[in-house]
C-alpha positions, 0 to 999 in steps of 0.5 A: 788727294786732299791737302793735310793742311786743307783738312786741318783747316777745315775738319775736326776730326782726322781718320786713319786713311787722312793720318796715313796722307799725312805720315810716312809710317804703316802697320805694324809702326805706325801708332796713332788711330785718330786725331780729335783735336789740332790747333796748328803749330800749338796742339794735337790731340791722337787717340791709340785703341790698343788691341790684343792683335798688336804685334809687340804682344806676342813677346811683351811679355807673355801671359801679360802683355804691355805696351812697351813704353818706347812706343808710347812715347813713339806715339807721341811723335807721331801725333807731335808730326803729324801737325808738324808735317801738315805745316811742310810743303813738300813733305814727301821729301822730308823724313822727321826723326827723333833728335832727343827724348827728355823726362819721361816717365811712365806711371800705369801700364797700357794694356789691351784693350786700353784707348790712349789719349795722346795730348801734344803741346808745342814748347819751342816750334822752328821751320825744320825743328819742334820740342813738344811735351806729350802726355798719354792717358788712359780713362783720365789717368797718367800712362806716360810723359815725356819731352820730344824733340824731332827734327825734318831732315832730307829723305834719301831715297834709293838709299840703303835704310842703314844710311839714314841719319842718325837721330842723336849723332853729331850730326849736321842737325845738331845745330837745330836740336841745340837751337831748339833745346835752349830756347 
């Protein structure tokens, strides 16, 4: 298959089957459809078509549904990891969690129907860690803000899924989390 860092380099649109060479994540979680635009460790722009068939709609909320916000900003780390994960060798040994959210905000609800625009910028990138500023947008308008911090950490594999490390415990990680929020 196909180097994610080889597509980058040469393509300028990535579809569903190249995001899925890239990230770990499948249906019904993973929340990104399309990325349209990348400047590698600066930028990303993934796009989310919303459909009625999501499976969060059946219970958020009935007889009006709504993207819950918590996967709004899920997909901004996913498009956030998706250019960090195109930079790691060996990603397939690698999981990236979230090691802190700062500041979101939701401004307009995302309905079906609806295309997300997920615009990425990098503010701080280090090997194993990157802080981004993420922005959601729906027909031009602010759906959703927020400051992701992810980290790559090793994947435990054959290891029960309640083991894996947690995402803002104090960790062996925290040192990069910290690291990556002062500068």
């Amino acid at each position: 298959m196909e180097s994610p860092k080889h597509i980058l380099e040469e393509r300028t649109v990535l579809d569903i089957q190249d995001i899925m060479s890239i990230l770990p994540h499948r249906f019904p979680f993973l929340l990104i459809d399309r990325l349209m635009e990348f400047e590698r460790k600066k930028r990303i722009v993934a796009i989310k078509n919303v459909t009625i068939n999501e499976p969060f709609f059946a219970g958020h909320f009935p007889n009006y549904p709504i993207m819950p916000g918590v996967l709004i900003v899920e997909s901004i780390a996913q498009a956030g990891g998706a250019l960090l994960l195109t930079e790691i060798p060996d990603r397939d040994s690698k999981l990236m969690v979230f090691t802190g959210i700062e500041r979101a905000k939701f401004r307009r609800p995302v309905v079906p129907g609806d295309q997300l625009r997920i615009e990425i910028d990098v503010l701080n990138w280090k090997p194993r860690a990157v802080r981004m500023q993420g922005r959601c947008t729906v027909d031009g308008k602010l759906a959703c803000e927020a400051i992701v911090m992810c980290q790559l950490v090793p994947r435990q594999k054959d290891a029960p899924a309640e083991a894996a490390p947690a995402a803002t415990g104090s960790g062996a990680g925290d040192e990069v989390l910290e690291a990556v929020s002062q500068e």
